[in-house]
N, C-alpha and C positions, 0 to 999 in steps of 0.2 A: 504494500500500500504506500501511494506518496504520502510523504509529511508536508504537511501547510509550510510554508514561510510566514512567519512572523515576524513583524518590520516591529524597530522599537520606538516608545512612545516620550513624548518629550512635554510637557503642560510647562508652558508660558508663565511669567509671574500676574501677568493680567487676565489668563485665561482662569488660572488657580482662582483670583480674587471675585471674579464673574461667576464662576461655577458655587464658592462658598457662599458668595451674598446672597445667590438663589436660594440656595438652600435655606440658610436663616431666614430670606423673606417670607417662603411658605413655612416655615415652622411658625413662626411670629402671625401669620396673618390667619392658620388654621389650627391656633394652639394648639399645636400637635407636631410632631415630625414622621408622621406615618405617609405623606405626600411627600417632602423630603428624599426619605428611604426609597420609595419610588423611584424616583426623579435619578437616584441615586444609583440605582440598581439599573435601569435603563442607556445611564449616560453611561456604565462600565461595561453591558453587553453594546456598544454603540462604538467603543472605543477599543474592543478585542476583535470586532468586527473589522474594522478598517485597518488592522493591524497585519491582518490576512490578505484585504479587498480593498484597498483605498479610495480606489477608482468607482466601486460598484455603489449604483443609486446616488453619486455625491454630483453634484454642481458645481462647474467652474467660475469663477467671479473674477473676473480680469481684473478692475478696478484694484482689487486687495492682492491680488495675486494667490487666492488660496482656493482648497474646493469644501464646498458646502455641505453639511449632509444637515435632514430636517427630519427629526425624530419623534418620538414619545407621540404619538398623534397627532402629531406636526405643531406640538406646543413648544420644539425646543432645537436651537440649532448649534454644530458644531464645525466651526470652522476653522480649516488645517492647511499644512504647507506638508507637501511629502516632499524627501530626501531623500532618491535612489543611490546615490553616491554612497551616504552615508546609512540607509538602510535605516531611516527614521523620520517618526511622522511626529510634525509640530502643531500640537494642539494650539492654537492663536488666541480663539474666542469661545463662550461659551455664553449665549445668549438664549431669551426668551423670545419666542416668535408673534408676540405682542411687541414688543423695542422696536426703534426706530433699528430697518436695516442697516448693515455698515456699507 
């Protein structure tokens, strides 16, 4: 059986800070972190996914120079720079798809 390639992952210090503030937004706005957890759980099969498949379902956004993918029932997006040279994918941003686009 082939083995997957697995390209490795890199989260930004801005992508990091986007991705936690979500988080604490819906714990705070649904006294709870059970939506959180979700969110949570989604964004890391979302990011093993592209780890294998960069390319698959994602959008390219010239402007930013990164490609797009639109998850969680299309409440959330994540957008990355792949590096084939270096066999590593840069997570950039980690937005709600309510935001103003970048």
């Amino acid at each position: 059986m082939k083995q997957e390639h697995i390209m490795k992952v890199f989260w930004t210090e801005e992508a990091k800070i986007e991705f936690k503030q979500t988080l604490i937004y819906w714990t705070i706005h649904n006294m709870s972190d059970s939506y959180s957890r979700k969110i949570e759980v989604e964004t890391l099969k979302l990011v093993k996914e592209i780890t294998t498949s960069p390319y698959f379902l994602a959008n390219y956004v010239e402007t930013i120079d990164a490609y797009k993918r639109v998850f969680f029932k299309s409440r959330f997006i994540l957008y990355y720079q792949v590096d084939k040279e270096n066999d590593t994918i840069y997570i950039l941003h980690f937005r709600s798809s309510s935001q103003k686009p970048l």
